[in-house]
N, C-alpha and C positions, 0 to 999 in steps of 0.2 A: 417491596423488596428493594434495597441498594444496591447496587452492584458497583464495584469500581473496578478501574480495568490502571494498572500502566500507561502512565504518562505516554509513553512512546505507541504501545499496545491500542489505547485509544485512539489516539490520532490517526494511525495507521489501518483501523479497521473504519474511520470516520471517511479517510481520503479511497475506501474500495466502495462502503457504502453513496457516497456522491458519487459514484463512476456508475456502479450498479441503476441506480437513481435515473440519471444521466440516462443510460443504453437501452435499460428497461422501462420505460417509459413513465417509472414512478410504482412499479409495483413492489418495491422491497419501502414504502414510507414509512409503515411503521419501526425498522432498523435503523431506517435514515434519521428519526423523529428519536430514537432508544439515545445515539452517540452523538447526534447533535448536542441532547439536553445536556449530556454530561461535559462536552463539550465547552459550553455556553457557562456552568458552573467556573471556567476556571481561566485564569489568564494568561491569554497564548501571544499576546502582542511581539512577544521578541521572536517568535519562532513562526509568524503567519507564513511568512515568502520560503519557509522549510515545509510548512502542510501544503501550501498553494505547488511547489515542486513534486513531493509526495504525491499529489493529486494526480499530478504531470506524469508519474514515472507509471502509476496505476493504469492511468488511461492507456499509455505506450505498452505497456504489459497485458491487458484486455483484452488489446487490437491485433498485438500478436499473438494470442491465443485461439481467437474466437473460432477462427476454423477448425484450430484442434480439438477445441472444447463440444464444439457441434457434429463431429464425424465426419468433417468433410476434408479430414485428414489427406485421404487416397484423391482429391484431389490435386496436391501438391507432392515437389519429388519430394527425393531423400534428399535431397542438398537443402531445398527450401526449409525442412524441417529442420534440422540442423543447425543452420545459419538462425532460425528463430529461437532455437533451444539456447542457442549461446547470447543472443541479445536479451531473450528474458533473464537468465543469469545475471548477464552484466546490469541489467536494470535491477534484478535485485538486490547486486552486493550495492549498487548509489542506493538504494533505498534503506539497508541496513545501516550504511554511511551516514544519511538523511537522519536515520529516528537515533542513532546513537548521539549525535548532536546538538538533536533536541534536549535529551536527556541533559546532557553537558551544560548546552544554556539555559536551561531550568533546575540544574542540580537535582536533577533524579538521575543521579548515577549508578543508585543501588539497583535497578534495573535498565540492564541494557541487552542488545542482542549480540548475538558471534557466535558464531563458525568455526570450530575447531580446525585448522589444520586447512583452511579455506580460503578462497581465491580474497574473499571479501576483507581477511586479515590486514 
């Protein structure tokens, strides 16, 4: 089976799969091992230090989730929550920034991402 994903799409599910990788000790490798290959297919030279950032903003995103993501929610106020809501936000409108760019210096502009009506505009 071939699968191809968006320029941008790939990249961006490559820099959660190395976080995943990373945090879980290696138990998602087969995923790791799926968008690597495709990865490795194709040449990213001009846009390394945008997946290597990508990479960055996923981990920052991960770390403020993890409690969420685990139930341990009700350990933190309401303000802590909050305050994390709006940093992942803003880490994701730099990350939608981040893959529209790539696109841009790769010319795959026929795929990009946006937000209607959105901060990240």
């Amino acid at each position: 089976m071939n699968i191809s994903f968006p320029v941008i799409e790939l990249v961006d599910r490559y820099a959660i799969a190395c976080i995943k990788f990373k945090k879980t000790s290696g138990l998602n490798k087969e995923e790791l091992d799926f968008y690597k290959d495709q990865v490795n297919k194709l040449t990213l030279e001009q846009v390394r230090d945008q997946i290597a950032e990508l990479t960055e903003i996923h981990e920052k995103i991960w770390d403020l989730e993890s409690e969420l993501k685990s139930g341990n929610e009700s350990n933190l106020e309401l303000e802590e929550i909050g305050k994390r809501a709006i940093l992942i936000r803003n880490w994701n409108n730099q990350r939608i920034k981040i893959k529209n760019n790539i696109a841009s210096v790769l010319n795959q502009d026929n795929v990009r991402e946006f937000k209607k009506q959105h901060i990240s505009e």
